[in-house]
C-alpha positions in Angstrom: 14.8 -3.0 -15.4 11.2 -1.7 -15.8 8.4 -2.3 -13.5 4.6 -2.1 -14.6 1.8 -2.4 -12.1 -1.6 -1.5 -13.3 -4.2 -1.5 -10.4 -7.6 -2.4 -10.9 -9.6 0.6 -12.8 -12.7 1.0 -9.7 -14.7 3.8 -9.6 -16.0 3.3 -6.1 -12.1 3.4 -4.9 -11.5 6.6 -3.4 -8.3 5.7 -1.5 -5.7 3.6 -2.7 -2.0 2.4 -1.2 -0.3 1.6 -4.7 3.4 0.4 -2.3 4.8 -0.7 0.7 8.9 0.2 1.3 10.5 -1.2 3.8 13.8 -2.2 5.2 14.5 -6.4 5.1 17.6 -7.9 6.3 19.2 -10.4 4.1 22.7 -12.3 5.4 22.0 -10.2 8.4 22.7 -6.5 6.5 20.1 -4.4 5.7 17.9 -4.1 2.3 15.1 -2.1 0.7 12.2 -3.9 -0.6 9.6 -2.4 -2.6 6.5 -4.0 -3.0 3.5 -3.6 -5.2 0.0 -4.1 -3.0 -2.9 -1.7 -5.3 -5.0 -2.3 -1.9 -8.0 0.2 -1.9 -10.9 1.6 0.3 -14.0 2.6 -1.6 -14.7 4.7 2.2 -11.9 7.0 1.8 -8.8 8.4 3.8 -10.9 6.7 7.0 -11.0 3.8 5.8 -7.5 3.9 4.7 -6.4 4.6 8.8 -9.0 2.5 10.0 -7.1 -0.6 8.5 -4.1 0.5 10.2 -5.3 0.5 13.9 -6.2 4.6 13.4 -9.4 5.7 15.4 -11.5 7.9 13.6 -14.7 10.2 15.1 
């Protein structure tokens, strides 16, 4: 099986989360999911932990 995943080519883009692995539970047992997301910040690493509830000085 081969996956591709070609994210949008933006200059301004100067952080980028190209995946998100987590743990799903199908029939009630545990699976890995991978999923492909190419989600970017054009403000960085800040911006990046902003999104996900970090406070930044």
């Amino acid at each position: 099986m081969t996956w591709t995943f070609r994210p949008a080519a933006d200059p301004a883009i100067r952080a980028m989360v190209m995946a998100e692995f987590y743990r799903h539970a199908v029939d009630g047992l545990p699976v890995w999911k991978l999923r492909a997301l190419g989600q970017g910040w054009a403000d960085g690493l800040g911006g990046l932990a902003r999104a996900h509830g970090v406070q930044i000085d």
